[in-house]
DOSE-134583 format. One record per residue (C-alpha): residue number from 1; x, y, z. Coordinates in Angstrom, 3 decimals, decimal comma. Layout:
DOSE-134583
<bator k="NUM" u="X" v="Y" w="Z"/>
...
end
This chain:
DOSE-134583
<bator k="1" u="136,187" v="43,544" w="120,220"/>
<bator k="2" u="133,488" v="43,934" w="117,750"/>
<bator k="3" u="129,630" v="45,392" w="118,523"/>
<bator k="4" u="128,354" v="42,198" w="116,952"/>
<bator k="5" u="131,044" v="39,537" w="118,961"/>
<bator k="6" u="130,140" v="41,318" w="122,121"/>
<bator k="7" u="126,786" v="40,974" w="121,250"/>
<bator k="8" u="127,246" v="36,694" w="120,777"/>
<bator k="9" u="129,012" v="36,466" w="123,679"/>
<bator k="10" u="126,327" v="38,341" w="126,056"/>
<bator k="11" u="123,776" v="36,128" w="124,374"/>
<bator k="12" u="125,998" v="32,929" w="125,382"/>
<bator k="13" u="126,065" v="34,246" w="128,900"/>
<bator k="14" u="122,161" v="34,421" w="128,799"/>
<bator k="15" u="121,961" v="31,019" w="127,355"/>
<bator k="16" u="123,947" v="29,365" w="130,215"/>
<bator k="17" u="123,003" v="31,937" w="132,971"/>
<bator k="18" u="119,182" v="33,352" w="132,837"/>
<bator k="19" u="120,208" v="36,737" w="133,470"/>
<bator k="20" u="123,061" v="39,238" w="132,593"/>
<bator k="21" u="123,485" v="42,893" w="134,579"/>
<bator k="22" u="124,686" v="45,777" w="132,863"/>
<bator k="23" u="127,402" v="46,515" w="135,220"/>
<bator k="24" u="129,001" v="43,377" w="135,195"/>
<bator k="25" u="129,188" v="43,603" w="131,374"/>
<bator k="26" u="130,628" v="46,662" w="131,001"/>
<bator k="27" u="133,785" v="45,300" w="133,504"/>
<bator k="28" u="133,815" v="41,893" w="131,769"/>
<bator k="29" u="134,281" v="43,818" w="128,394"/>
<bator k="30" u="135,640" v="46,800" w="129,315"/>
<bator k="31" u="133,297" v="48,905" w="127,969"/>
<bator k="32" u="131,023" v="52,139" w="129,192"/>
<bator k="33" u="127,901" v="51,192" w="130,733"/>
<bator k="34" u="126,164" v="53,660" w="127,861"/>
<bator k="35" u="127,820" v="50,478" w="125,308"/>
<bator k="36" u="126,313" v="47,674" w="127,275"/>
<bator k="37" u="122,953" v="49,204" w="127,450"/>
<bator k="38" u="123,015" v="50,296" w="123,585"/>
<bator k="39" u="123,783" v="46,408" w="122,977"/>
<bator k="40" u="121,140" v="45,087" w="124,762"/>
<bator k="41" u="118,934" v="47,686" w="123,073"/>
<bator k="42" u="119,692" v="46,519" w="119,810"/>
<bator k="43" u="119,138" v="42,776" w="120,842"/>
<bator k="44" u="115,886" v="43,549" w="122,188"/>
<bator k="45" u="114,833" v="45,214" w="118,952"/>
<bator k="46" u="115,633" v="42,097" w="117,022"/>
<bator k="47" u="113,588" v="40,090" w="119,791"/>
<bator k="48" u="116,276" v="38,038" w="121,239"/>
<bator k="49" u="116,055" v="39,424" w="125,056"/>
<bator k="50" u="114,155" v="41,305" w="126,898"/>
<bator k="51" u="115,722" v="44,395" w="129,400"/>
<bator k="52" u="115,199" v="44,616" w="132,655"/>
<bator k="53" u="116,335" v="46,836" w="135,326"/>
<bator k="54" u="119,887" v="46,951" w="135,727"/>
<bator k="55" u="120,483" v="43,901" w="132,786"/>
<bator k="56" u="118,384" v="41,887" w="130,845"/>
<bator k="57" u="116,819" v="38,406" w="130,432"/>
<bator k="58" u="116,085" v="35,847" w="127,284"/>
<bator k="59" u="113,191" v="36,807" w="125,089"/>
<bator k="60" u="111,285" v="33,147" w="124,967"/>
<bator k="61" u="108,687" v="32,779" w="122,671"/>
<bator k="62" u="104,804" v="31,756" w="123,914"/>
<bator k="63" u="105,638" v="27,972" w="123,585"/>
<bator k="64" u="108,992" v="27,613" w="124,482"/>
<bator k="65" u="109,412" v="25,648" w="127,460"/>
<bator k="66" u="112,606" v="25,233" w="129,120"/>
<bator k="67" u="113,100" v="21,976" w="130,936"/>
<bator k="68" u="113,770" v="20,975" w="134,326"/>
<bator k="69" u="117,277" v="20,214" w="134,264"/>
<bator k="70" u="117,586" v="23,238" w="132,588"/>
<bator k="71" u="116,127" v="25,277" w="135,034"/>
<bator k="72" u="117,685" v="24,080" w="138,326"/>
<bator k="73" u="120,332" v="25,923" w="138,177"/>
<bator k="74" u="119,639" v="29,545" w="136,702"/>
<bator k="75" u="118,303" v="32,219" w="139,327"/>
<bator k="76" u="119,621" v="29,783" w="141,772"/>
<bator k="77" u="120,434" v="32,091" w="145,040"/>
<bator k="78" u="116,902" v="33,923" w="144,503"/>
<bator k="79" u="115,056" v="30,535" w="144,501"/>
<bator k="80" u="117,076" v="29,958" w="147,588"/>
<bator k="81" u="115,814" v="33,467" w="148,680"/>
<bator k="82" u="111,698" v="32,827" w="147,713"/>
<bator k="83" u="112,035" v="29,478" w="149,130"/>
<bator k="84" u="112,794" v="30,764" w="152,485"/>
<bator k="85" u="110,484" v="33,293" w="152,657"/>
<bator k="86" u="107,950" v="31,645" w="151,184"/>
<bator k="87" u="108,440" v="28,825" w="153,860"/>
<bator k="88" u="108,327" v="30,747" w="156,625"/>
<bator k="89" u="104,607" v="31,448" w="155,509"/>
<bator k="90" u="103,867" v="28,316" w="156,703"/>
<bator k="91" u="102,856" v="27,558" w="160,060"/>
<bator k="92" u="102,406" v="24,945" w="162,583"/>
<bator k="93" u="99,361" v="22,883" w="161,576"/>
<bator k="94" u="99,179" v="23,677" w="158,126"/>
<bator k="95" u="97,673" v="21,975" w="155,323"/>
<bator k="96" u="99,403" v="23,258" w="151,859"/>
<bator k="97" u="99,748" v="22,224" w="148,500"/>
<bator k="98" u="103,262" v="22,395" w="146,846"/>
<bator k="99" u="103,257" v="22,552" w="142,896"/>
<bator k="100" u="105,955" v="21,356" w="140,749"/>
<bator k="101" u="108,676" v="23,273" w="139,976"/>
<bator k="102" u="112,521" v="24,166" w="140,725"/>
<bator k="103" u="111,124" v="27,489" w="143,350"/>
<bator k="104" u="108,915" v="25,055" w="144,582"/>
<bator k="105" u="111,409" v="22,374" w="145,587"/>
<bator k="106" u="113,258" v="25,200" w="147,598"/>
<bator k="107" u="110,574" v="25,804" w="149,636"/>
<bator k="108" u="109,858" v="22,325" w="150,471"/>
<bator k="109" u="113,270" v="22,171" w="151,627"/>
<bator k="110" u="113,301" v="25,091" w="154,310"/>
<bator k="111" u="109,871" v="24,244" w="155,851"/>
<bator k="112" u="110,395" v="24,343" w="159,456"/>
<bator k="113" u="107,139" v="24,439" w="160,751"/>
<bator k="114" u="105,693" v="21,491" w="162,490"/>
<bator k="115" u="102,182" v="18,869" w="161,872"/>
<bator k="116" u="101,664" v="20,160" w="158,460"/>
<bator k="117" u="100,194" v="18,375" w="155,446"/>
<bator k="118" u="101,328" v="18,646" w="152,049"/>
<bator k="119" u="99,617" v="17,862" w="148,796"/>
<bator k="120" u="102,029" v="17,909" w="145,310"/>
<bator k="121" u="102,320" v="16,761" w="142,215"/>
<bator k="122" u="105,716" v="16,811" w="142,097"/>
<bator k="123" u="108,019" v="13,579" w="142,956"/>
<bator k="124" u="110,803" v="15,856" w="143,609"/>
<bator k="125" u="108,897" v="18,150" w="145,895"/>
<bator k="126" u="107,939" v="14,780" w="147,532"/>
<bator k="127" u="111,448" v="13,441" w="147,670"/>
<bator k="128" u="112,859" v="16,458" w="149,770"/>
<bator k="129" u="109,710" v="16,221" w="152,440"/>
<bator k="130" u="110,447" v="12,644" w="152,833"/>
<bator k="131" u="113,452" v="13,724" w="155,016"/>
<bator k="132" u="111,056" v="15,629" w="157,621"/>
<bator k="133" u="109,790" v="13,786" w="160,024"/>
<bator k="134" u="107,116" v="16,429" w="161,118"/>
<bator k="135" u="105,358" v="16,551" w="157,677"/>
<bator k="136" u="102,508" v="13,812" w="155,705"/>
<bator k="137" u="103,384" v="14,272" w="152,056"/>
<bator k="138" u="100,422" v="13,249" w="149,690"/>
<bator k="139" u="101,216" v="12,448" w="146,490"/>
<bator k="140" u="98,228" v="13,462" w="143,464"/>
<bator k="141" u="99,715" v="11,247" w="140,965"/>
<bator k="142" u="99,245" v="11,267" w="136,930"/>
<bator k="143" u="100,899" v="11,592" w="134,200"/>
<bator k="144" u="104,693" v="12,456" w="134,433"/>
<bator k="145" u="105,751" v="14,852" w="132,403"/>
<bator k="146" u="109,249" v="14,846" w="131,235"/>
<bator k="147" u="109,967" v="18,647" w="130,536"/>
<bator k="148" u="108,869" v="19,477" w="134,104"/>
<bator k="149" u="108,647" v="16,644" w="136,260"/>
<bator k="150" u="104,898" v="17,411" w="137,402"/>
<bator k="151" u="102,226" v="14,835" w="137,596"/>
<bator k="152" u="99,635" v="16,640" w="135,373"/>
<bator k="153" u="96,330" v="15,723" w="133,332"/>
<bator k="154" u="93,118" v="13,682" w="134,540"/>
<bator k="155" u="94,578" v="11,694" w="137,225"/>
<bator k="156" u="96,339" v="14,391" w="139,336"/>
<bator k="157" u="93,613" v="16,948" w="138,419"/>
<bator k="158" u="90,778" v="14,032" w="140,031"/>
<bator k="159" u="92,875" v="13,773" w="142,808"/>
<bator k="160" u="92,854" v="17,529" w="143,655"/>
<bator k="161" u="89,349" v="17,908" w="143,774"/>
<bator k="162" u="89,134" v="15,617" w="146,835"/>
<bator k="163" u="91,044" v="18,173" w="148,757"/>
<bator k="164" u="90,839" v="21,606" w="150,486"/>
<bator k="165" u="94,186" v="23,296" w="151,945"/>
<bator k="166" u="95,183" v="26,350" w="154,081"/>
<bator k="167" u="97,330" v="27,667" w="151,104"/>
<bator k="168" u="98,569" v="26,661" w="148,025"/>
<bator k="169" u="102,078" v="27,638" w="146,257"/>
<bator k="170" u="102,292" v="27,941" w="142,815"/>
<bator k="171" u="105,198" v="28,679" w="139,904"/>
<bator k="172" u="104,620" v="30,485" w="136,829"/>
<bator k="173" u="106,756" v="30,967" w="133,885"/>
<bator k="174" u="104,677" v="34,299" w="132,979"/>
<bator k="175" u="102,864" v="36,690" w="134,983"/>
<bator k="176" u="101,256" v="40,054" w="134,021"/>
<bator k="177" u="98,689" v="42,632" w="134,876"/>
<bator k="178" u="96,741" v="41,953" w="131,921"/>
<bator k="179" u="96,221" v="38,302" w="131,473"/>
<bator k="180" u="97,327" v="36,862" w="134,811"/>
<bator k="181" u="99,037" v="33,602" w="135,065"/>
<bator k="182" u="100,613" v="31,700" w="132,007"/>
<bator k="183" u="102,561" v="28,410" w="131,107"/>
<bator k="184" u="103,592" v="26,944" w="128,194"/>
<bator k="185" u="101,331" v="23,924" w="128,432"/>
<bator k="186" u="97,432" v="23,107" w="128,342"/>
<bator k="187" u="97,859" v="19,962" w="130,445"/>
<bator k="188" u="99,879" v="21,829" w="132,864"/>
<bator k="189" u="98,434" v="24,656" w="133,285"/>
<bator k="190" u="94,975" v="22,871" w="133,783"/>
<bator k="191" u="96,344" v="21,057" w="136,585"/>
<bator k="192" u="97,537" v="24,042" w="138,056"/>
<bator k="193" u="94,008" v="25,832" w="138,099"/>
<bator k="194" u="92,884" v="22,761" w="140,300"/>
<bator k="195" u="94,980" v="23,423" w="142,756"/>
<bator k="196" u="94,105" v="26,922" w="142,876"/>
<bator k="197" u="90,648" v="26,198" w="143,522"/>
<bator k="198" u="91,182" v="24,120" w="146,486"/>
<bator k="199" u="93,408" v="26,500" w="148,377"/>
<bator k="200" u="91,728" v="29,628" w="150,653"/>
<bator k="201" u="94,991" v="31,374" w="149,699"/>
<bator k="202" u="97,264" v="31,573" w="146,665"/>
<bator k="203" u="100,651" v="32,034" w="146,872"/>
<bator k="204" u="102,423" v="32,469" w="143,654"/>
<bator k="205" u="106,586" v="32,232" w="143,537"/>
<bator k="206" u="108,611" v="33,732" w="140,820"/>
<bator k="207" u="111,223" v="35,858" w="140,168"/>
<bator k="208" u="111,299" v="39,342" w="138,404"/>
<bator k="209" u="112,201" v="38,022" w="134,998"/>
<bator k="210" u="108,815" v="36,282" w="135,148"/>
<bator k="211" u="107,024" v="39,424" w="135,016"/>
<bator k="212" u="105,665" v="40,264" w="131,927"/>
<bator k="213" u="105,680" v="37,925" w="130,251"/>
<bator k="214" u="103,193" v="36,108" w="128,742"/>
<bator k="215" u="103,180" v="32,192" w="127,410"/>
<bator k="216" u="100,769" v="30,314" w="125,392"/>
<bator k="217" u="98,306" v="28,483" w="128,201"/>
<bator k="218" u="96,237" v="30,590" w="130,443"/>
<bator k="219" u="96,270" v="29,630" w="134,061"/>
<bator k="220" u="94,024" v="32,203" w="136,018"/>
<bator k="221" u="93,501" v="36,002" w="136,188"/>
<bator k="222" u="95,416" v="38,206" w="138,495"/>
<bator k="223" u="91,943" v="38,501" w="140,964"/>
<bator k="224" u="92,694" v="34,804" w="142,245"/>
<bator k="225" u="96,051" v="35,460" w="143,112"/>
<bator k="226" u="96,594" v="36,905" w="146,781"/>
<bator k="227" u="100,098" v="37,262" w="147,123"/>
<bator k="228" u="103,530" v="37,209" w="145,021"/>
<bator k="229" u="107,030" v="35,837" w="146,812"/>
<bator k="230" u="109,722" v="37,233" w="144,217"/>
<bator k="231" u="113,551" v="38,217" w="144,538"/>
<bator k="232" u="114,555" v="41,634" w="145,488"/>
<bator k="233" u="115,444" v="42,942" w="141,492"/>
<bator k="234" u="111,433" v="43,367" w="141,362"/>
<bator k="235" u="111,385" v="47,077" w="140,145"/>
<bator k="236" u="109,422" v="49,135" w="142,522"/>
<bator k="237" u="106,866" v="50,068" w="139,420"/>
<bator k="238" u="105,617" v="46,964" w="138,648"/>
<bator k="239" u="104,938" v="46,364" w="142,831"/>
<bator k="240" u="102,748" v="49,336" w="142,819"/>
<bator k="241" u="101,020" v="47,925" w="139,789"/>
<bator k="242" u="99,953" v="44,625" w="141,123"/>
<bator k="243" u="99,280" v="45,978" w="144,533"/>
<bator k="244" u="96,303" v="48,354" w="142,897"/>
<bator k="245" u="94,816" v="45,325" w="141,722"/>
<bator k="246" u="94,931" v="44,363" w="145,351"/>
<bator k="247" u="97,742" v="41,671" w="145,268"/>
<bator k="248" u="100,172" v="41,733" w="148,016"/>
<bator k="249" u="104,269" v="41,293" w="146,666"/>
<bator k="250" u="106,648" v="39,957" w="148,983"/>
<bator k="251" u="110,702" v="41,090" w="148,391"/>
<bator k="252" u="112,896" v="38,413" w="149,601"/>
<bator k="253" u="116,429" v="39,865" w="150,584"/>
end
């Protein structure tokens, strides 16, 4: 096989999976490891992916915003991992918020704790609480966006301000030292920031291919965030980065 048709395919396998690791490309092609990595090296210099340890993720511009159904099902068994762990955060009695997003709807299904209240913005968040008996779901409504299935803009962001919760959970699609974290969208992003500011504790959930990066619509700096749930591929550098600007990150296994 040609450099540059082993180079297509690994991009097709990023465009329907998220994520590609070295190893497994260098059995599925039968090629050294030393190949695989001087592929990806070459795709990152042209600014189609970015590397990450042991494989490498899609290079999205600062607007690009993938969409829900896209979404769902990439990184699927380390949303299943955050969601858990984030969950078990919560405790009996707790009031929360629950942003939208597909990380977001796995934690809302593996709450176990008892009496809580939950404010989100989601309708899918919503839908998966409706099956507990031992948690009040409040809805924020607003505007419905399409891409993302979060209730955004004036309506939801009024809502929020009538509220104050134990913790809130929140998704990013970038997150970084330097400028904190980012989304895509204004609208979103605003509505976000609410419901940072009515939470005594942020909890953001991502996983590693969120770090670093950097999209078009600030959120907040790195100082209001006070702990990180991520997936276990974190590399060990970038956790002893965010911890000296005292946030806590959480491994799930």
């Amino acid at each position: 096989m040609f450099p540059e048709e082993r180079k297509s395919k690994i991009l097709n396998s990023l465009n329907k999976y998220g994520k590609v690791k070295v190893c497994d490309l260098s059995q599925q092609y039968e090629v050294s490891e030393v190949t695989i990595r001087r592929d990806l090296q070459e795709l990152e210099e042209d600014k189609m992916i970015k590397r990450v340890h042991g494989g490498a993720v899609l290079n999205g511009n600062t607007k690009f915003e993938p969409t829900f159904s896209e979404k769902i099902d990439k990184f699927y068994d380390e949303k299943e991992s955050i969601g858990r762990l984030a969950a078990s955060i919560i405790v009996d009695g707790d009031t929360i918020a629950l942003d939208a997003g597909t990380t977001t709807i796995s934690i809302a299904r593996q709450i176990t704790a008892k009496n809580i209240t939950v404010l989100t913005n989601s309708v899918d968040v919503a839908y998966e609480l409706a099956k507990k008996r031992d948690v009040e779901v409040i809805i924020t409504g607003g505007t419905l966006r399409w891409e993302t299935r979060a209730m955004v803009g004036p309506v939801a962001d009024n809502a929020l301000k009538n509220f104050r919760v134990d913790k809130v959970f929140i998704g990013t699609n970038g997150i970084c030292d330097s400028d904190g974290l980012t989304t895509p969208n204004i609208i979103e992003a605003n509505t976000k920031r609410e419901m940072i500011k009515i939470a005594d504790q942020t909890i953001v959930v991502c996983d590693h291919t969120k770090f670093g990066t950097v999209y078009f619509a600030k959120i907040v700096n790195l100082d209001s965030v006070d702990i990180i749930v991520t997936d276990n591929q974190i590399d060990n550098n970038i956790i002893e980065e965010f911890e000296e600007k005292g946030v806590k990150i959480i491994k799930a296994k």
